[in-house]
Backbone as CSV, one residue per row, in Angstrom:
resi,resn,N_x,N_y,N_z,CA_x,CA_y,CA_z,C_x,C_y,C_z
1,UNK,-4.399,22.555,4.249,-3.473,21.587,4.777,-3.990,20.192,4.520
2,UNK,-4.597,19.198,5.533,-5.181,17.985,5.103,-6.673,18.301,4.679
3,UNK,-6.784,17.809,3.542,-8.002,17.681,2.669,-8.913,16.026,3.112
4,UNK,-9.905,16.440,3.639,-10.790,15.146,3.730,-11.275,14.904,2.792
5,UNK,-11.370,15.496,1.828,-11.949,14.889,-0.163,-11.152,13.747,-0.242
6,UNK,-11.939,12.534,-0.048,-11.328,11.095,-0.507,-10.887,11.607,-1.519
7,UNK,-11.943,11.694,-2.715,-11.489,11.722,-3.774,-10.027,12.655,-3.887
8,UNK,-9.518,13.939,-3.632,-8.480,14.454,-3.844,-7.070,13.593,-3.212
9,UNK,-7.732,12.894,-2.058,-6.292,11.937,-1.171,-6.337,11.012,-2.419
10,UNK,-6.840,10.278,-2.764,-6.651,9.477,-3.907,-6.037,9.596,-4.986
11,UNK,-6.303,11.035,-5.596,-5.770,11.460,-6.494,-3.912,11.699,-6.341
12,UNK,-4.177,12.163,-4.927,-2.399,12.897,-4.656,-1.634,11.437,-4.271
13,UNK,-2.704,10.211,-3.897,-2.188,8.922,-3.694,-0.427,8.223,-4.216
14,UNK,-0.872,8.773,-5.159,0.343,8.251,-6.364,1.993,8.713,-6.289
15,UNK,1.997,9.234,-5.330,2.817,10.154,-4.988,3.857,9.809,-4.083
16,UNK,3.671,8.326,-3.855,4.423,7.613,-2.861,4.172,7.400,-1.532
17,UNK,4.357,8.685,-0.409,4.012,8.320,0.581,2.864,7.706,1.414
18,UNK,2.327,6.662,1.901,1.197,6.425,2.333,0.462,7.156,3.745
19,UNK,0.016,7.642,3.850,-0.316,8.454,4.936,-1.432,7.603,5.871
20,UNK,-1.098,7.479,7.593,-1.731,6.819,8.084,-3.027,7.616,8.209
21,UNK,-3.880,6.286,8.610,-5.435,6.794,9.132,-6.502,7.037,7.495
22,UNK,-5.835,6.742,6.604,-6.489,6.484,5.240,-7.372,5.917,5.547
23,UNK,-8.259,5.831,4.724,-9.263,4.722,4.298,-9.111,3.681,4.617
24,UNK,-9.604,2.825,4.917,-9.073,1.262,5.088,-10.528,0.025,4.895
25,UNK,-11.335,0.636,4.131,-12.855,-0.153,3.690,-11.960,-1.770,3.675
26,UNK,-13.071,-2.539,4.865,-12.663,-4.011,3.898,-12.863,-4.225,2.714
27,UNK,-13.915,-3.770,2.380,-14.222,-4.342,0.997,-13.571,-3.756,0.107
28,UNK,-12.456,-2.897,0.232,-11.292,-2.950,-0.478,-10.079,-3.462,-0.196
29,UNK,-10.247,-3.995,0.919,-9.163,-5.283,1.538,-9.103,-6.831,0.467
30,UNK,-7.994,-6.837,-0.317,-8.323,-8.475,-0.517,-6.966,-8.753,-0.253
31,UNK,-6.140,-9.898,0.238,-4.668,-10.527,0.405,-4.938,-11.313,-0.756
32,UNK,-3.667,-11.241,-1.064,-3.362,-11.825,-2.234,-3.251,-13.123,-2.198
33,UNK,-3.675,-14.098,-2.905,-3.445,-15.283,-2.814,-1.781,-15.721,-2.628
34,UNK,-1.363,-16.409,-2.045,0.009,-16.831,-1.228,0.598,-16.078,-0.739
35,UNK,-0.342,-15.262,0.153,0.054,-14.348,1.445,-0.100,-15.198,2.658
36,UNK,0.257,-14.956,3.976,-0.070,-15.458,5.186,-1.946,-15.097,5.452
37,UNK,-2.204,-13.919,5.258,-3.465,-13.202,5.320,-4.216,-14.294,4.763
38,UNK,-4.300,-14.233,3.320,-5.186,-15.342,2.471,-5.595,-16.532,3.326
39,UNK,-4.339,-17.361,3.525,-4.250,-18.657,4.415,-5.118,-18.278,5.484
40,UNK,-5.000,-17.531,6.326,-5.724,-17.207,7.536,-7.113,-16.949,7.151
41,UNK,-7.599,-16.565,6.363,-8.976,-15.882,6.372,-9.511,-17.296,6.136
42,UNK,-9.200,-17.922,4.940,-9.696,-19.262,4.589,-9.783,-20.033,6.059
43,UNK,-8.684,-20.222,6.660,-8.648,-20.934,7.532,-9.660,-20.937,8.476
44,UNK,-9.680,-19.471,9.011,-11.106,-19.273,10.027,-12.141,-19.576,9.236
45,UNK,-12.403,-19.327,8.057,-13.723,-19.812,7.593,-14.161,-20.649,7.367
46,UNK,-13.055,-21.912,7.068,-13.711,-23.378,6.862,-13.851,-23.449,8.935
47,UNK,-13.024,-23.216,9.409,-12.956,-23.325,11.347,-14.762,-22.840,11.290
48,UNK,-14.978,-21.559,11.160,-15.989,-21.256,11.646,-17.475,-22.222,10.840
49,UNK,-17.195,-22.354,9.413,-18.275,-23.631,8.744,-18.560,-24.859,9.603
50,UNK,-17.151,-25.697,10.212,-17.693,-26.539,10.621,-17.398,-26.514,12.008
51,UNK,-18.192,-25.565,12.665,-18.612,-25.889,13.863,-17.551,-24.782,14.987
52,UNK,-16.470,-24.328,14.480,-15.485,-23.784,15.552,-15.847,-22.421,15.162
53,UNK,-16.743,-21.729,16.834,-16.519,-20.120,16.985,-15.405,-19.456,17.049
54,UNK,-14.194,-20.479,16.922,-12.875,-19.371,17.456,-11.604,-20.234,17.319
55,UNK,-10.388,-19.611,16.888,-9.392,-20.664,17.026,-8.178,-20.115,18.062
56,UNK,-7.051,-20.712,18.495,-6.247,-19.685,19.190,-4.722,-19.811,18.175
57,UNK,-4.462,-18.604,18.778,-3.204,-17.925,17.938,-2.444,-19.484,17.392
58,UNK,-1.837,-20.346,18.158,-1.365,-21.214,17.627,-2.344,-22.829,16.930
59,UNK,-3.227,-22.454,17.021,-4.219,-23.423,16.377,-3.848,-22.745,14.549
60,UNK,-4.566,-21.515,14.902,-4.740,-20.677,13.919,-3.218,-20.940,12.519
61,UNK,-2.103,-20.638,13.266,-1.150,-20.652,12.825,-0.629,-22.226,12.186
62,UNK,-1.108,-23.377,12.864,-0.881,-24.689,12.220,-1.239,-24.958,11.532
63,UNK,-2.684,-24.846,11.203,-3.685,-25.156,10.289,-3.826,-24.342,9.346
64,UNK,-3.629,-23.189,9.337,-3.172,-21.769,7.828,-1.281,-22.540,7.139
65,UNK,-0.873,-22.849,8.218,0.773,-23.863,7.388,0.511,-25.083,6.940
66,UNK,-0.213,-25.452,7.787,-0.491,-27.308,7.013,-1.405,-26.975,6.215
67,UNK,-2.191,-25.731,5.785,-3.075,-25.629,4.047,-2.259,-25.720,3.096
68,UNK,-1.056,-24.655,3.427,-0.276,-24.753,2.050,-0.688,-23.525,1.298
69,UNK,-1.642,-22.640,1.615,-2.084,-21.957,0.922,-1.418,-20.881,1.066
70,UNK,-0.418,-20.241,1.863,0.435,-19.479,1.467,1.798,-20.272,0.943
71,UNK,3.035,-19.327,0.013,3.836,-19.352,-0.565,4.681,-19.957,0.230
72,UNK,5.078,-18.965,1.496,6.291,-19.299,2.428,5.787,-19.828,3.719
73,UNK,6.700,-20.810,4.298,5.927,-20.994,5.932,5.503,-19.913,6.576
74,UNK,4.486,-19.994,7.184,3.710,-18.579,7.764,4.700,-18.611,9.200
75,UNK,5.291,-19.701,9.708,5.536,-19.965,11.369,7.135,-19.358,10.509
76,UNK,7.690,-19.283,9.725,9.473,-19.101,9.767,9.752,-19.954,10.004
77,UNK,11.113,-19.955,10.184,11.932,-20.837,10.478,12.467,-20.023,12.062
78,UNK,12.940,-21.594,12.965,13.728,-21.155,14.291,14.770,-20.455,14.436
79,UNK,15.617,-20.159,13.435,16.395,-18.871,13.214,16.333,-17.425,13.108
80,UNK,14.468,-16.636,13.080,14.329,-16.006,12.497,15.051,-14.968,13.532
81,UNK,14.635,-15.441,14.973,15.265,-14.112,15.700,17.284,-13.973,15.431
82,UNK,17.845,-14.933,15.222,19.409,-14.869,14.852,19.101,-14.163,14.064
83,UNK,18.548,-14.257,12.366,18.588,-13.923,11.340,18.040,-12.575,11.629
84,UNK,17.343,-11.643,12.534,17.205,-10.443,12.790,18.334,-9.636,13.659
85,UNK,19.104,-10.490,14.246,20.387,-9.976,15.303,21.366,-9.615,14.323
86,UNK,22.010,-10.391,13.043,22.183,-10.304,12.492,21.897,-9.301,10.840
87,UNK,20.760,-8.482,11.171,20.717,-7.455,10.072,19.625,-8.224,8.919
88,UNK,19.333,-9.206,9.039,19.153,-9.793,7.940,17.327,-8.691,7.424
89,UNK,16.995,-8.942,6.321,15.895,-8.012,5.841,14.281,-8.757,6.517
90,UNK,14.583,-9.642,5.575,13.726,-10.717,6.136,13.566,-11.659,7.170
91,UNK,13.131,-10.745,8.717,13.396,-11.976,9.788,11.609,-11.945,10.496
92,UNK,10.437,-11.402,9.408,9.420,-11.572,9.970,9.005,-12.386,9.567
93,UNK,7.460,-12.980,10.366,6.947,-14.640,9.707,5.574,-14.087,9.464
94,UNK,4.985,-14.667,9.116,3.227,-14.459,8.267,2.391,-13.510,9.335
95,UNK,2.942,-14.364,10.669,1.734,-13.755,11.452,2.355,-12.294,12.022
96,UNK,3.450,-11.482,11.671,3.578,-10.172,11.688,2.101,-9.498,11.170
97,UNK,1.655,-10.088,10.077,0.692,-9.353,8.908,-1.193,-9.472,9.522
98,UNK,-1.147,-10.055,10.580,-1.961,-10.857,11.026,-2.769,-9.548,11.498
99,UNK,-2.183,-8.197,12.005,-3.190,-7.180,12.627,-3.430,-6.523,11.025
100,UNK,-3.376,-6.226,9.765,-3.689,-6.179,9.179,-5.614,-6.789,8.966
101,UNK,-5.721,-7.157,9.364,-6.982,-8.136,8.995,-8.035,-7.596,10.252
102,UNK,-7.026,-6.784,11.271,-7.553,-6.517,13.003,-8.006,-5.052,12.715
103,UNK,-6.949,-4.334,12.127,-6.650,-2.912,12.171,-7.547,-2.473,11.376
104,UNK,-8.662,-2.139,10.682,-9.327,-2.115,9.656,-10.053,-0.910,9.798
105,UNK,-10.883,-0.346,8.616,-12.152,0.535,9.967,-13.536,-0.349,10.314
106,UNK,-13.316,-1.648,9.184,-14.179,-2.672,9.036,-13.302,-3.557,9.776
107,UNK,-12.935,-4.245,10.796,-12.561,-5.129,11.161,-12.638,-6.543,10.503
108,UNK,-11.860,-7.707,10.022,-12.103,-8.408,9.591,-11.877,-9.640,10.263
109,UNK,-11.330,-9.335,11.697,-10.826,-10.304,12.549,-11.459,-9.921,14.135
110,UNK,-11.221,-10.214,14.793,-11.511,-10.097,16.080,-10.120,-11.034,16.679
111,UNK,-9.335,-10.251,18.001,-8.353,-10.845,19.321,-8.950,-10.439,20.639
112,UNK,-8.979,-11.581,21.192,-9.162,-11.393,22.794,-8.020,-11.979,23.556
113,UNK,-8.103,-12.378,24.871,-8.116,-12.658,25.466,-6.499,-13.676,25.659
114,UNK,-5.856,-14.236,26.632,-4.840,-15.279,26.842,-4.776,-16.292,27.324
115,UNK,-4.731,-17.655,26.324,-3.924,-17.041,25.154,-4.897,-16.975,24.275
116,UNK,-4.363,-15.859,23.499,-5.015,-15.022,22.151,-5.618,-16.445,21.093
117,UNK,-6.981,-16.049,20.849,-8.311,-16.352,20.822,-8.477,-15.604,19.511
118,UNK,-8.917,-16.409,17.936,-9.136,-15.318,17.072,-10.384,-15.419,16.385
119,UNK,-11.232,-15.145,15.893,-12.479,-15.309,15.283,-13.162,-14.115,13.979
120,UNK,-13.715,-14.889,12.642,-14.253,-13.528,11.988,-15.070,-12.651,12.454
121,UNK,-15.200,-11.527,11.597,-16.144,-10.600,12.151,-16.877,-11.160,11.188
122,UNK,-18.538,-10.346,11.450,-19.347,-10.796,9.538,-18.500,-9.798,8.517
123,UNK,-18.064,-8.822,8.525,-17.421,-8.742,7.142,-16.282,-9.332,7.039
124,UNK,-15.311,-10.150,7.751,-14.580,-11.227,7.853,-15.185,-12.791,6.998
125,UNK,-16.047,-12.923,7.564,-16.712,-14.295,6.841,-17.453,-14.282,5.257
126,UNK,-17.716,-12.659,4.782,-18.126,-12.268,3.497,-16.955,-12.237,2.855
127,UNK,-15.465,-11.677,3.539,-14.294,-12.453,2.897,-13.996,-13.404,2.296
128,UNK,-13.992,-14.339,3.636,-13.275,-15.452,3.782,-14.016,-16.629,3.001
129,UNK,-15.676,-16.599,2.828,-15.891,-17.035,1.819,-15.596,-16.699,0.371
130,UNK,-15.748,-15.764,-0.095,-14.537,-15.490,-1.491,-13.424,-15.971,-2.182
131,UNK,-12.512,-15.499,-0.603,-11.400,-16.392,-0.928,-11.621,-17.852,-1.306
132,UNK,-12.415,-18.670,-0.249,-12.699,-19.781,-0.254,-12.714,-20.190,-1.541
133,UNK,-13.537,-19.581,-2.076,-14.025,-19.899,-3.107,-13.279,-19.565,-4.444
134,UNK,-12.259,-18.620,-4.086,-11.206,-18.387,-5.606,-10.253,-19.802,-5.051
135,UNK,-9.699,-20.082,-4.033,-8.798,-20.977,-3.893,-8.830,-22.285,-4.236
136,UNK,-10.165,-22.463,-4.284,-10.872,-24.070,-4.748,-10.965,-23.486,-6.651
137,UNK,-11.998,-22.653,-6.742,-11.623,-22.398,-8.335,-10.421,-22.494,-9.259
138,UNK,-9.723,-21.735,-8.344,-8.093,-21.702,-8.555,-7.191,-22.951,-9.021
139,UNK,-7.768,-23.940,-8.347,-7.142,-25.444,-7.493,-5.758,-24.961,-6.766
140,UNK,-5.770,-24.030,-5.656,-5.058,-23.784,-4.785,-5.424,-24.846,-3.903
141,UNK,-6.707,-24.893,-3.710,-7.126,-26.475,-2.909,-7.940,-27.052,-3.281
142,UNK,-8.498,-28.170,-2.484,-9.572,-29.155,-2.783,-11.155,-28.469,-1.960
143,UNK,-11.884,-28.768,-2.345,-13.152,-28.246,-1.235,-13.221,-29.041,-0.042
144,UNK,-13.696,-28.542,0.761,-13.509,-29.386,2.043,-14.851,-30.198,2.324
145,UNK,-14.716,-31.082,2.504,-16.189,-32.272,2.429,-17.502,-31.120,2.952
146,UNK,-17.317,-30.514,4.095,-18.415,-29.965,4.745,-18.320,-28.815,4.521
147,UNK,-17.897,-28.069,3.582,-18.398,-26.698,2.926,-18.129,-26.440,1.318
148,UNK,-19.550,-26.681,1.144,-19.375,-26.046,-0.115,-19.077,-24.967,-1.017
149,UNK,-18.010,-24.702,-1.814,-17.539,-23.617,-2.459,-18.328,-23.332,-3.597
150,UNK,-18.978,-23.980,-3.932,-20.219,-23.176,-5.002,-21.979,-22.771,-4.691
151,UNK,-21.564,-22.834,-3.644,-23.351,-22.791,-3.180,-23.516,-21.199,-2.917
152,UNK,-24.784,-20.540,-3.610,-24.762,-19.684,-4.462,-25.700,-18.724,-2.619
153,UNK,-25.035,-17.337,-2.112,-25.861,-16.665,-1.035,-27.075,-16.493,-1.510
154,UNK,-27.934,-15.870,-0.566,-29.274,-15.769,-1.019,-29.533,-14.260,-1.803
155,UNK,-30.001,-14.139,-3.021,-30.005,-12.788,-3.527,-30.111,-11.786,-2.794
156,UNK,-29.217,-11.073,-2.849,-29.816,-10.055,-1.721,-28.717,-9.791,-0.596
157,UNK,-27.940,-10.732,-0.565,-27.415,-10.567,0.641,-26.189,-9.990,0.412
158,UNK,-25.428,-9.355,1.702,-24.584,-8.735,1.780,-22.873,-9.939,1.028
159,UNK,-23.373,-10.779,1.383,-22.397,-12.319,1.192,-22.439,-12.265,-0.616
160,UNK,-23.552,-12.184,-1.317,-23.719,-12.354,-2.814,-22.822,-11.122,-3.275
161,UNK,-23.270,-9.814,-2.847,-22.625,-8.492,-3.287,-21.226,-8.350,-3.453
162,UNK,-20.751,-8.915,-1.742,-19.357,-8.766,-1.665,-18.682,-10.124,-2.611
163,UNK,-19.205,-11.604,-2.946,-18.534,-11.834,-3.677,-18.579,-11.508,-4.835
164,UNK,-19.637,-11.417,-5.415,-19.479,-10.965,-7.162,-18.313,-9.868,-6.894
165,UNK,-17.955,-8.782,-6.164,-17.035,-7.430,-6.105,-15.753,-8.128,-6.226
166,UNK,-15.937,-9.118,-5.279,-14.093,-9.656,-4.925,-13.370,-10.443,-5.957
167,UNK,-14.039,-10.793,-6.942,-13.552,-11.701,-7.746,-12.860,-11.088,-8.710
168,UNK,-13.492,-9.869,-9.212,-13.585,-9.179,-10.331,-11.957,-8.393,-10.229
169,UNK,-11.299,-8.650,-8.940,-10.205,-7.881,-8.335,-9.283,-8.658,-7.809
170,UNK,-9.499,-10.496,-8.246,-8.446,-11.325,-7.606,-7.510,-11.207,-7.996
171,UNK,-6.071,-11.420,-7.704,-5.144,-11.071,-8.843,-5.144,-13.060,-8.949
172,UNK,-4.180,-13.661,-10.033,-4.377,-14.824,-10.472,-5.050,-15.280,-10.889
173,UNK,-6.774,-14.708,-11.262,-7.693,-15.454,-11.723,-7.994,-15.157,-13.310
């Protein structure tokens, strides 16, 4: 019946249906650049560089829209709940996608508390520098005065590993 051979779920993968409770390795987590996700990870990570342990849900959410670094407004528009009464397909906003980043078996986020309080995990911040760092490569953005996007982890570290991996798998680059 269910086969725990990754390898065989992988194989039968292709097959359409996604079956919950899969795999879910961060380090096979990347959001795509001009996702809501992307915006967010960056966001906590320049937050957490200079100086902020934590942002809250609507901090979080201003400052991932005023980057620009996703495609569509992450907040919607004030219609979205009409535009869902109405049938419409599209009436979710960025931060629907937001437990994505929570739900993990690697967590890449951390929520507490009210009002909701968000912060990386460390394999969150081995992310979120990556990204950082394709988005400035990219010129999705500018570097931000107080963190540098080319300053190289220390050999060895879990931070060096995971970026050389993530790059090699950006899509856009």
């Amino acid at each position: 019946m269910g086969s725990q051979d990754p390898t065989a779920a992988a194989a039968a993968g292709s097959g359409g249906s996604k079956r919950k409770g899969g795999s879910s390795k961060a380090k096979d987590y990347m959001p795509r650049a001009g996702t809501a996700n992307y915006a967010f990870m960056i966001t906590l990570y320049l937050a957490h560089r200079t100086g902020s342990a934590h942002m809250t849900k609507d901090q979080l959410i201003a400052a991932a829209d005023s980057s620009k670094l996703a495609d569509i407004p992450i907040q919607g528009n004030n219609n979205a709940w009409a535009a869902r009464q109405r049938g419409a397909q599209k009436w979710y906003d960025g931060w629907s996608n937001i437990k994505t980043l929570e739900n993990r078996e690697t967590p890449l986020i951390q929520r507490w508390s009210n009002p909701v309080k968000i912060r990386l995990t460390a394999a969150g911040m081995i992310l979120g520098a990556s990204l950082y760092r394709h988005a400035v490569e990219s010129g999705k953005m500018t570097p931000h005065q107080q963190v540098p996007h080319d300053e190289e982890p220390p050999p060895g570290s879990p931070t060096a590993a995971a970026g050389a991996a993530a790059y090699g798998h950006m899509p856009g680059s």
